[in-house]
Backbone as a chain_set.jsonl record, in Angstrom:
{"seq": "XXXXXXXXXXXXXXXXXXXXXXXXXXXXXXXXXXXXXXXXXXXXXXXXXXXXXXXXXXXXXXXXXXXXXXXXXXXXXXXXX", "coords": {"N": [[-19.033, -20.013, -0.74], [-16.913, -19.697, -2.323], [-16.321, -17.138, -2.561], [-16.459, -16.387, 0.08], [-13.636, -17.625, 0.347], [-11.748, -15.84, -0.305], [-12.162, -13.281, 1.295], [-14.576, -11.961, 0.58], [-17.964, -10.965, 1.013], [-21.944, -10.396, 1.318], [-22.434, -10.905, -1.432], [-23.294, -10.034, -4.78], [-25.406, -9.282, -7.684], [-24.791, -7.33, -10.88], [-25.912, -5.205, -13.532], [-25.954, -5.597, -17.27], [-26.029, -8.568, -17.369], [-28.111, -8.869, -15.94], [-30.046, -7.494, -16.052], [-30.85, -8.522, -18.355], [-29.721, -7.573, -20.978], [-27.689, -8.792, -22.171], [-24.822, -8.653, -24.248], [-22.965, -11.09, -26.547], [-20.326, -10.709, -25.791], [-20.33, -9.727, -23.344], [-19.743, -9.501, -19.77], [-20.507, -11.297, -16.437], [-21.404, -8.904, -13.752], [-20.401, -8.284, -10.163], [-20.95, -7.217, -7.405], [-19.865, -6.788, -4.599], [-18.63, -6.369, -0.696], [-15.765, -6.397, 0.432], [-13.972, -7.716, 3.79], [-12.154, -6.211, 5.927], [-9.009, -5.513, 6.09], [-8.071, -6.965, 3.417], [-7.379, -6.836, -0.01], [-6.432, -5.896, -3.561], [-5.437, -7.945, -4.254], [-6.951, -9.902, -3.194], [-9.917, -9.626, -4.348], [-9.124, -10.308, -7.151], [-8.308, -12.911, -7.199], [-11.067, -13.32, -6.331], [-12.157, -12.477, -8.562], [-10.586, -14.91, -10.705], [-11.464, -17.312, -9.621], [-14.121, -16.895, -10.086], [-14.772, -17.108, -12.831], [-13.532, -19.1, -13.744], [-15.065, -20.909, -12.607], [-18.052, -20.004, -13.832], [-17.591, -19.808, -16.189], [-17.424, -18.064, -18.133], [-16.141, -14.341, -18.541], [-16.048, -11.911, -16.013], [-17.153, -9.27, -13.72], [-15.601, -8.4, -10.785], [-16.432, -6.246, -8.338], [-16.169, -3.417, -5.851], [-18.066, -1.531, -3.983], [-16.741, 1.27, -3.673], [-14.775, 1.057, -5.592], [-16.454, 1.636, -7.483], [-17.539, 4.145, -9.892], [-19.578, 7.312, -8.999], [-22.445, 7.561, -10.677], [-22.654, 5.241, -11.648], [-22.133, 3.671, -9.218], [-24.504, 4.138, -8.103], [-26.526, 3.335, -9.537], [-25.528, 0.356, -9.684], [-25.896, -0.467, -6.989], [-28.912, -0.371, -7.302], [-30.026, -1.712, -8.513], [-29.005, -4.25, -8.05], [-29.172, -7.486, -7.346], [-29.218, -9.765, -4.549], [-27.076, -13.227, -3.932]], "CA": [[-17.774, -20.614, -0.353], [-15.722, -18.821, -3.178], [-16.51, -15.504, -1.995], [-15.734, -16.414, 1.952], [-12.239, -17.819, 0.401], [-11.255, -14.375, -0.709], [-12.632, -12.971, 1.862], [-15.467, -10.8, 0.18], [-19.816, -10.995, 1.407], [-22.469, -9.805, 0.653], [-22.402, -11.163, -3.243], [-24.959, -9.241, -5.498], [-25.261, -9.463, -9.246], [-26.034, -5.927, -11.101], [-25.375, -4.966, -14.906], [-26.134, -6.369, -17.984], [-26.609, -9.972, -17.875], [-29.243, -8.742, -14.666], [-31.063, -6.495, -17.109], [-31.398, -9.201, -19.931], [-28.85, -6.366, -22.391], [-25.876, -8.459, -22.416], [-24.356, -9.512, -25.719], [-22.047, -12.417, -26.619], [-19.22, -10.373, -25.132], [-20.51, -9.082, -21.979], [-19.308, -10.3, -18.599], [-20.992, -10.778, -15.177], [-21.343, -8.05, -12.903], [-20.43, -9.11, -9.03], [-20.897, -6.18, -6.278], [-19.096, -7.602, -3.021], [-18.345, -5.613, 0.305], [-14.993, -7.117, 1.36], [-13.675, -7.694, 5.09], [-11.085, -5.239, 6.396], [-7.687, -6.061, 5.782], [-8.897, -7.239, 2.386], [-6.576, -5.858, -0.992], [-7.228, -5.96, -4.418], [-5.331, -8.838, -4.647], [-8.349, -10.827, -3.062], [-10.772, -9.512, -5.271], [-8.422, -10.809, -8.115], [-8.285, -14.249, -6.947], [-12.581, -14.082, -6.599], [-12.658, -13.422, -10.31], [-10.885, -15.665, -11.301], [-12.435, -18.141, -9.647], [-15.874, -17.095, -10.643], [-14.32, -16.798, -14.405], [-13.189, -20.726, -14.008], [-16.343, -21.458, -12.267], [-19.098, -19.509, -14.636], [-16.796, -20.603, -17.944], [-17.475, -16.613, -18.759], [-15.951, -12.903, -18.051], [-16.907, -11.512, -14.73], [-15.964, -8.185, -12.925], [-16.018, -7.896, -9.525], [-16.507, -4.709, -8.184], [-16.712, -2.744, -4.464], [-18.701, 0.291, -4.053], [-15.618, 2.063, -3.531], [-14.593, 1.21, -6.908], [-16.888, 2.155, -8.815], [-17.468, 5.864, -9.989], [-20.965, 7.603, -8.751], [-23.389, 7.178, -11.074], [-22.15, 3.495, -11.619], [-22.425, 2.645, -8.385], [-25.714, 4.736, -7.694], [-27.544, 1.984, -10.329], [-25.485, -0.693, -9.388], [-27.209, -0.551, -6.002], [-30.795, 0.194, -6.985], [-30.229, -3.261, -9.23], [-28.139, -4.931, -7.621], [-29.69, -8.765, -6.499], [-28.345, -10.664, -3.777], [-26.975, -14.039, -4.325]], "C": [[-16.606, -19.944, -1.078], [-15.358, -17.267, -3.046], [-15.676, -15.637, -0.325], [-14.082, -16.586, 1.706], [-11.202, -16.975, 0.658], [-11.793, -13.14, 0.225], [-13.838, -11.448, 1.81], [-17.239, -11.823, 0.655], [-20.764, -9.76, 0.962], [-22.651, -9.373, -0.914], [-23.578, -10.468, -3.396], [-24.315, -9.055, -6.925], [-25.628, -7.857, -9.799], [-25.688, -5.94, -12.595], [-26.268, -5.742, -15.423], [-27.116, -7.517, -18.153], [-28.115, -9.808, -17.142], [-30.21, -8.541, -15.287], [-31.601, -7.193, -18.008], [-30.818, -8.414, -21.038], [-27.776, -7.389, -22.208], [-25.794, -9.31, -23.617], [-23.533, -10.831, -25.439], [-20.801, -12.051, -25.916], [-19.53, -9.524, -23.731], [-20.372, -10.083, -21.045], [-20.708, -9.978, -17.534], [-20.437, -9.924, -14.227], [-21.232, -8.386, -11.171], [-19.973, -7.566, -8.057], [-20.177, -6.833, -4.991], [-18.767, -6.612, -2.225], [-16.887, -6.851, 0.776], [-14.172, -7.229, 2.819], [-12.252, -6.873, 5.18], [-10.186, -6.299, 6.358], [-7.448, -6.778, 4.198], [-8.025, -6.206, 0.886], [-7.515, -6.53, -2.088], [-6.99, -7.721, -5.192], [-6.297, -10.423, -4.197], [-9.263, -10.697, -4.078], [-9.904, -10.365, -6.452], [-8.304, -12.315, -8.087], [-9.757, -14.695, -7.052], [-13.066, -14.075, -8.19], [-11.88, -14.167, -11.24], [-11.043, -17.015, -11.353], [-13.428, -18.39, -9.783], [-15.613, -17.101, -12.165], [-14.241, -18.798, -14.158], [-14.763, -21.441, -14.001], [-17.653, -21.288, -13.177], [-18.412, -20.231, -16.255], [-17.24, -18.972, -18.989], [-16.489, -15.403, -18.328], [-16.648, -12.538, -16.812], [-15.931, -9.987, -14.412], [-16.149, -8.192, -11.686], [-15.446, -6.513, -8.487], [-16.891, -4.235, -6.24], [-17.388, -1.664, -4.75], [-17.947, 1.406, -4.142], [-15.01, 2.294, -4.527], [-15.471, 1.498, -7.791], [-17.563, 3.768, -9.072], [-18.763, 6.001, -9.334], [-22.264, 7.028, -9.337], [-23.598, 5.611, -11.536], [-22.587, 2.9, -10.43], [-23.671, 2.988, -7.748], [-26.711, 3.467, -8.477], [-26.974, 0.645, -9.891], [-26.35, -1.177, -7.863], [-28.738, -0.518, -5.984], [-30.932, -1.349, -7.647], [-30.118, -4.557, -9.296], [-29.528, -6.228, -6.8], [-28.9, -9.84, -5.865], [-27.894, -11.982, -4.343], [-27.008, -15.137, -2.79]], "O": [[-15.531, -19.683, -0.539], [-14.405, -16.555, -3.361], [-14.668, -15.111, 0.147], [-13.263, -16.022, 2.432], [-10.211, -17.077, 1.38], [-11.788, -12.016, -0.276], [-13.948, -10.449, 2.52], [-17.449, -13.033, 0.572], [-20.508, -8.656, 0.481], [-22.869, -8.296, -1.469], [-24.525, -10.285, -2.632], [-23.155, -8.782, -7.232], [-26.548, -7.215, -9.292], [-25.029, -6.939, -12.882], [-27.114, -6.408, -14.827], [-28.235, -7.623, -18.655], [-29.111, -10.402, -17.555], [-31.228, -9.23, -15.215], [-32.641, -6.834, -18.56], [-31.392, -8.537, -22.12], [-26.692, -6.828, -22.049], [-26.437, -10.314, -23.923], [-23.471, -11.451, -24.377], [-20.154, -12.972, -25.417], [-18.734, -8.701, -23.279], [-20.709, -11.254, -21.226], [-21.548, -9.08, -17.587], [-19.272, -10.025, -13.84], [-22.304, -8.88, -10.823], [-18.872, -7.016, -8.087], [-20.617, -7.983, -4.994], [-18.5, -5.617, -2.898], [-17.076, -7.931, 1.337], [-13.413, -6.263, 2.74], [-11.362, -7.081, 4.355], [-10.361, -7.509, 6.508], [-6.277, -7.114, 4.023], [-8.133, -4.98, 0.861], [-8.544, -7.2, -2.006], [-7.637, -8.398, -5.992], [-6.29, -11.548, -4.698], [-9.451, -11.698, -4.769], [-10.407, -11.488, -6.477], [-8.195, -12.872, -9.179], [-10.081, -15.783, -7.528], [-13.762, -14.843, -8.855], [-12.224, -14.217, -12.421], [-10.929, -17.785, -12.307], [-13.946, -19.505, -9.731], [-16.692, -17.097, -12.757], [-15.144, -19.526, -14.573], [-15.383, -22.118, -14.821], [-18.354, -22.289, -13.331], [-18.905, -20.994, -17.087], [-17.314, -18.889, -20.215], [-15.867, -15.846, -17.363], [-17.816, -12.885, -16.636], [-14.767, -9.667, -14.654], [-17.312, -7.856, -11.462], [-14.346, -6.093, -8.129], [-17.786, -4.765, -5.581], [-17.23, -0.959, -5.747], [-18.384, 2.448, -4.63], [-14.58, 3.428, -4.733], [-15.135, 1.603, -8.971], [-18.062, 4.359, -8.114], [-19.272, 4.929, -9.006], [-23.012, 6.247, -8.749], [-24.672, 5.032, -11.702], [-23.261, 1.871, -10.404], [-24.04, 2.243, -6.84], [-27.534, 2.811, -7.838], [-27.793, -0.254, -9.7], [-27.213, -2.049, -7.762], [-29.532, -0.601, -5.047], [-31.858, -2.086, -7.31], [-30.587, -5.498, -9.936], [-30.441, -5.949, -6.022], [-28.13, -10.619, -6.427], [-28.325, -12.071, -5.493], [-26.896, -16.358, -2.902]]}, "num_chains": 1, "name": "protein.A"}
């Protein structure tokens, strides 16, 4: 429902917390594909309603944003939600 608001699908978790590595200061990792027409200022609104909602750090991230080899693992690790 918080994802559809902002109009991003296809949630998937990858990083860190996924792996079982994250410290006291590591955030969640949130992969999303968002719907055409779609800025950054959506994404910006989903974290920080998953920041209110989790009561932690989050990033949320497109494929588009993130460099190669970043987003080459975030996909192989990446688990739906």
């Amino acid at each position: 429902m918080i994802a559809r608001k902002h109009g991003a699908g296809n949630v998937r978790v990858f990083g860190s917390v996924l792996r079982g590595e994250a410290g006291a200061a590591s955030d969640v990792d949130f992969l999303v594909d968002m719907e055409p027409g779609r800025n950054l200022l959506d994404r910006a609104g989903l974290l920080v309603d998953l920041e209110e909602l989790l009561g932690c750090g989050v990033d949320v991230a497109t494929q588009s944003s993130l460099r190669d080899r970043v987003r080459e693992r975030a996909l192989e690790e990446a688990v739906p939600l």
